[in-house]
C-alpha positions, -999 to 999 in steps of 0.1 A, spaced: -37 -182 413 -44 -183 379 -21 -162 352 -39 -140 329 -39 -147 291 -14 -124 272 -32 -102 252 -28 -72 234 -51 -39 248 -79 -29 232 -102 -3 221 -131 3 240 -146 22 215 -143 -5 189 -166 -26 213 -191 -1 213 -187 34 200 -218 48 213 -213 36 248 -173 40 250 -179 74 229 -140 79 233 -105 64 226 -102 45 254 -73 14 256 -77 -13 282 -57 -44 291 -85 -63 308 -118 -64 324 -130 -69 360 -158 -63 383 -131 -66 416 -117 -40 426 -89 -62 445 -79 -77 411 -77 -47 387 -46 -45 372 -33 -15 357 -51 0 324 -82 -24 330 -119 -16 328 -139 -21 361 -171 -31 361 -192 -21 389 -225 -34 400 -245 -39 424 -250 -69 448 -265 -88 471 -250 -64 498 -231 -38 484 -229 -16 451 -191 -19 433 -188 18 435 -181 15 470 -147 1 460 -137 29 429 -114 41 447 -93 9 454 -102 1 421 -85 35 404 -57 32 429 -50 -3 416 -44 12 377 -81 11 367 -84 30 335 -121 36 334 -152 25 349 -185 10 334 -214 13 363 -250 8 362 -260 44 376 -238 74 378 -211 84 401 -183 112 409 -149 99 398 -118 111 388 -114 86 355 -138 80 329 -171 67 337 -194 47 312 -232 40 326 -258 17 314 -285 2 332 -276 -37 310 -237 -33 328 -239 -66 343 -244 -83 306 -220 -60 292 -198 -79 313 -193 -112 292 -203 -91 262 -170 -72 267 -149 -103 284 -156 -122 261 -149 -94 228 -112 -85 251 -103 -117 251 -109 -129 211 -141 -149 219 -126 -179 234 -159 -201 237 -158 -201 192 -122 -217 198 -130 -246 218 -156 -274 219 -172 -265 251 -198 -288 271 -216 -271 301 -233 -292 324 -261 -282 348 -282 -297 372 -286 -302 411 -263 -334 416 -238 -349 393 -223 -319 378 -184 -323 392 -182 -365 384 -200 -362 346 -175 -332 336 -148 -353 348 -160 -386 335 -163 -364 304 -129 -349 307 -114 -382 312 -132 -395 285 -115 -371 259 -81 -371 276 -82 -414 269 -87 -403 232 -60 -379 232 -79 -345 233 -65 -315 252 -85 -306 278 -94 -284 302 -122 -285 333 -140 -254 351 -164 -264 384 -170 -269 420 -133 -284 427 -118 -257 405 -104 -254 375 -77 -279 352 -59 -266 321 -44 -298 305 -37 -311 340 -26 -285 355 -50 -274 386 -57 -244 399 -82 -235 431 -112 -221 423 -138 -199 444 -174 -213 430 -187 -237 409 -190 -211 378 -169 -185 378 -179 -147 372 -178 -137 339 -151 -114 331 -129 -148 350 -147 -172 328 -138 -157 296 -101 -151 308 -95 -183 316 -108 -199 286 -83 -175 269 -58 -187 287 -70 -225 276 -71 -213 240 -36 -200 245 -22 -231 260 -36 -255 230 -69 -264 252 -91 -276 227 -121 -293 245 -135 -278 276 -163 -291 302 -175 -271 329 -201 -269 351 -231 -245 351 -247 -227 383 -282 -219 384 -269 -190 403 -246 -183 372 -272 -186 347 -297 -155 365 -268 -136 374 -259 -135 336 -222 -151 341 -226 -170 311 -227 -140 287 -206 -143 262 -203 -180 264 -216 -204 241 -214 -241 245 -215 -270 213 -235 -289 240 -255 -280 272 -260 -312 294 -286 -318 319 -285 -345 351 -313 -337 372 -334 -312 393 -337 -317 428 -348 -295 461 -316 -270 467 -310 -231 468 -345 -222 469 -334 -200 497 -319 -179 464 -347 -189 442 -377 -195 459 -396 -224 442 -387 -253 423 -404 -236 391 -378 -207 395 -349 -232 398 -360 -250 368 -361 -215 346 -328 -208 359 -317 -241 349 -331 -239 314 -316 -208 306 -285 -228 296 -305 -246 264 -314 -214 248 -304 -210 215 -275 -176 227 -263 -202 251 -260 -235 237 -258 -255 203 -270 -290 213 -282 -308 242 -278 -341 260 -307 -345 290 -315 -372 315 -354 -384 315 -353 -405 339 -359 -372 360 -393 -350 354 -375 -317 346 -353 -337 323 -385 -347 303 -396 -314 304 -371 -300 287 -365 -323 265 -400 -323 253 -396 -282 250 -367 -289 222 -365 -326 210 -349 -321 177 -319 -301 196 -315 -329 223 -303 -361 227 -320 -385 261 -303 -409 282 -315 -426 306 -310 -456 335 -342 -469 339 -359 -463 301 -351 -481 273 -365 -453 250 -336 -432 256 -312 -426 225 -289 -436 250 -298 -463 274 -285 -495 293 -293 -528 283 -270 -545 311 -261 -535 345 -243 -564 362 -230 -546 399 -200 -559 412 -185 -558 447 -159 -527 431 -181 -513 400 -208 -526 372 -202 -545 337 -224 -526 318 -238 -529 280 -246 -491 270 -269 -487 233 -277 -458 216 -296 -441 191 -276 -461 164 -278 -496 178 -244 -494 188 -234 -513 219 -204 -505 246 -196 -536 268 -173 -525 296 -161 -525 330 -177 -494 352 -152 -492 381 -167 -464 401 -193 -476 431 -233 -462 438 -261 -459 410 -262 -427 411 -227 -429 391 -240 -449 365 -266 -417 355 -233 -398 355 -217 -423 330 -245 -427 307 -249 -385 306 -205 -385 302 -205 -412 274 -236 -398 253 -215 -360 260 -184 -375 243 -199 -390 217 -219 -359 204 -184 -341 210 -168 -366 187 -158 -394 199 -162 -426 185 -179 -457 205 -145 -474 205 -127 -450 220 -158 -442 246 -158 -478 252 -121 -481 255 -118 -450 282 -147 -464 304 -122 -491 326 -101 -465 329 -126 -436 347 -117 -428 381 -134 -410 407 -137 -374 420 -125 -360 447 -152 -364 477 -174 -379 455 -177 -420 468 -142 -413 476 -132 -448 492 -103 -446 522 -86 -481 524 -60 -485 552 -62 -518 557 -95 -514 579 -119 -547 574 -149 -518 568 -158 -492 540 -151 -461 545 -162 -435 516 -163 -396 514 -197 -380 497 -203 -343 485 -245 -355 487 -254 -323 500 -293 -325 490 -321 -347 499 -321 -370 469 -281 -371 466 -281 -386 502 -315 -408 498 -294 -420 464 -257 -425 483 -271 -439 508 -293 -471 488 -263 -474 465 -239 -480 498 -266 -510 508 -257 -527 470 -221 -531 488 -224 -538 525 -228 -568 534 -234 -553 572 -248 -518 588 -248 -487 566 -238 -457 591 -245 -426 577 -225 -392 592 -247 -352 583 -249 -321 588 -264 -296 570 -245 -265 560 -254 -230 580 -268 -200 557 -283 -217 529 -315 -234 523 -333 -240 553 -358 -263 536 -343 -289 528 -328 -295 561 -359 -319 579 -359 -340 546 -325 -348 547 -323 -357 580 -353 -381 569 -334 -392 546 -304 -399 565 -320 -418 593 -344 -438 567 -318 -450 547 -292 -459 576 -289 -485 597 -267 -461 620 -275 -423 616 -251 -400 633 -262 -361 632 -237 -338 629 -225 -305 621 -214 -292 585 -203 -252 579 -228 -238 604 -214 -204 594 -230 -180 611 -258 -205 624 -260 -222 659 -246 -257 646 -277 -274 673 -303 -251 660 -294 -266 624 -297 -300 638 -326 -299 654 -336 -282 621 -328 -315 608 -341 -341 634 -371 -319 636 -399 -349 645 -376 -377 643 -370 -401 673 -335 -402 675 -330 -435 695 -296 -454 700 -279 -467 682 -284 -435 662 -267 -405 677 -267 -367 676 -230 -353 676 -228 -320 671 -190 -322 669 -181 -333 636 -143 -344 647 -159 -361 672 -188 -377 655 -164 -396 626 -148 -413 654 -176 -422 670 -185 -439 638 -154 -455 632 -156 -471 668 -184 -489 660 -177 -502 627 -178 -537 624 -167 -562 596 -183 -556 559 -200 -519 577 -199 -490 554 -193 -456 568 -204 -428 547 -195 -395 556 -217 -369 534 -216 -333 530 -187 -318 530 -166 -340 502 -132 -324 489 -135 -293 510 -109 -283 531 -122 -261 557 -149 -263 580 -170 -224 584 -178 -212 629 -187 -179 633 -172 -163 602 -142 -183 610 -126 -209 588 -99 -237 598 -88 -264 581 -113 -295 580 -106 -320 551 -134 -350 558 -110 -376 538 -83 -366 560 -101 -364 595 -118 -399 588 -84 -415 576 -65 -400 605 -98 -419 627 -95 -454 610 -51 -453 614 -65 -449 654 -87 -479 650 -58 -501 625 -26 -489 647 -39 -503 676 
């Protein structure tokens, strides 16, 4: 768990003496009732399911010294109402804990796929050069290399501003994280501010939360306002890229893959049988000639978004150029397992239709034999997308093996036939609902220069049946199925 940042208490009334009309000291802010400590300010709102004042009571046995709600309420400690309480939130984090964001030069990153490898090609990036650094996203957060769990990708805000706080106070100076679309319309980036917002791409997820791709794409470019961000860096190569970057071209910087008209571009892509030699230009005619040693295409949008990033940070080309050989991969992202097997066997986070139509062709640029592909598609969420990635699964294998992801609440075969849907599902492609059972399927069928690719479910740890969660780690369950296959 994460320590708080020491800080002195505070005033409320110095925030805002109208609202706080009285002398009122805290020693932090949060909106969960399980984490109020004693003499803090709890936020309460209202949610998806429930209204925080349904948890006053845990909150004022805890040590809560006051309450800030959104309507009013009987309570025996002070109680502050306005109908904005959800941005007073970071308003107020950010104000307790000395405006954190104006301390450090912070990157946010946002966009469907990409997020968690460009913040740490980024973070590696500045830690070559000798920065202090510090990460926030989907695998948690790192404080000068130091990691710590998280919960989601972005965190709340009250959390946010505390643990960039607690950066500042550690001698953190450069911070990337990544940013939610889900974080930007529920207003957990207020009382953020980022030197540059960063944008990969826009494709079909969460609509179950927002409904279209139009309203995705708002919530998306709420992070290049001017209250939110200084500068940008945006792909082109995707159509919501060029749309915002038309919005706001004297703001942004482009890269790009495939367009030589970016301000950041490739002029060589050589792929190798363990990464690219690449020849990266930008907007100044410089040129970085390096060694890419990370596998799949895709990763090459996430270094030419990472370099362009560090550069408008502060970096010089040389020591971009210098810290590319030495980038390593993420955790579930094209994680490769090696045990001595003569197949590939990587680990893949693509949990969207593109990410696994774009894993998928990159994995052919390797294999010399069969691509086999392992999905599921995760219970509760976006429904659909669920038919086109099983398209995209079974196009873009040789061997397609449907599986089960987090079916959370969900009948695991109801979400696969979700997926199938129309498809002729003939051998040697198979439907295992089983996802134990459907990785060693795979692996007993590998051949000599296969690839397996097991997508989804990357660096989690736990597999969701029923409202129940045990541990599940896809790196380790398809390791302990090739030591079967090698042992023997």
């Amino acid at each position: 768990m994460l320590p708080r940042p020491k800080l002195e208490g505070k005033n409320l009334k110095d925030f805002d003496g109208k609202l706080f009309n009285q002398e009122l000291h805290i020693s932090g802010v949060s909106i969960n009732a399980q984490a109020i400590k004693p003499g803090d300010l709890f936020i309460a709102l209202s949610g998806a399911k429930t209204h925080g004042l349904n948890f006053v009571s845990e909150a004022i046995k805890n040590g809560a010294a006051a309450v800030l709600a959104d309507k009013p309420a009987d309570i025996s400690i002070p109680l502050f109402v306005s109908e904005n309480a959800r941005s007073l939130v970071g308003r107020i984090s950010a104000w307790y804990n000395d405006n954190p964001f104006s301390k450090l030069v912070a990157v946010g990153v946002t966009g469907t796929n990409g997020k968690t490898t460009t913040v740490n090609l980024v973070k590696q990036m500045w830690q070559s050069a000798g920065k202090s650094t510090g990460i926030i996203g989907t695998i948690g957060t790192e404080i000068d290399g130091i990691s710590f769990p998280g919960i989601r990708t972005t965190p709340e805000a009250c959390d946010l501003q505390a643990i960039a706080a607690l950066m500042v106070q550690r001698n953190v100076t450069h911070l990337a994280m990544e940013v939610s679309s889900h974080a930007l319309v529920q207003e957990r980036l207020s009382g953020a501010f980022f030197k540059i917002a960063a944008f990969s791409n826009l494709t079909q997820d969460h609509l179950d939360f927002h409904g279209s791709m139009g309203n995705y794409f708002l919530a998306k470019s709420k992070l290049f306002n001017a209250d939110l961000s200084q500068s940008a860096v945006i792909n082109i190569d995707d159509k919501y890229g060029i749309k915002l970057y038309e919005k706001d071209q004297n703001k942004a910087v482009s890269v790009s893959r495939l367009n030589n008209s970016g301000d950041w571009h490739f002029e060589k892509i050589d792929g190798k049988n363990n990464g690219f030699d690449v020849v990266i230009t930008n907007n100044n005619k410089d040129q970085i000639n390096a060694f890419f040693p990370l596998l799949g295409e895709h990763n090459l949008d996430n270094l030419i978004l990472a370099a362009a990033i560090a550069a408008e940070s502060g970096l010089t080309v040389s020591e971009i150029a210098a810290a590319i050989p030495k980038l390593q991969s993420v955790a579930g992202r094209l994680e490769q397992i090696n045990l001595g097997q003569s197949f590939n066997a990587l680990v893949d986070y693509a949990h969207t239709p593109d990410a696994v139509e774009r894993v998928l062709i990159s994995a052919k640029g390797f294999t010399t034999g069969k691509v086999i592909g392992i999905l599921g598609c995760g219970g509760d969420r976006d429904k659909g997308k669920r038919p086109l990635m099983g398209k995209a699964l079974i196009d873009h294998s040789d061997i397609a093996i449907f599986t089960s992801d987090n079916p959370r609440s969900e009948s695991p075969d109801q979400i696969i036939s979700e997926m199938v849907g129309n498809l002729e599902i003939t051998s040697p492609n198979s439907i295992i609902s089983d996802r134990r059972a459907a990785i060693d399927y795979a692996v007993s069928i590998a051949n000599s220069g296969d690839s397996i690719l097991l997508l989804g479910k990357g660096h989690e740890v736990g597999q969701e049946i029923s409202g129940v969660v045990t541990p599940f780690n896809d790196v380790t369950e398809l390791s302990d199925a090739i030591s079967k296959v090698v042992s023997k």
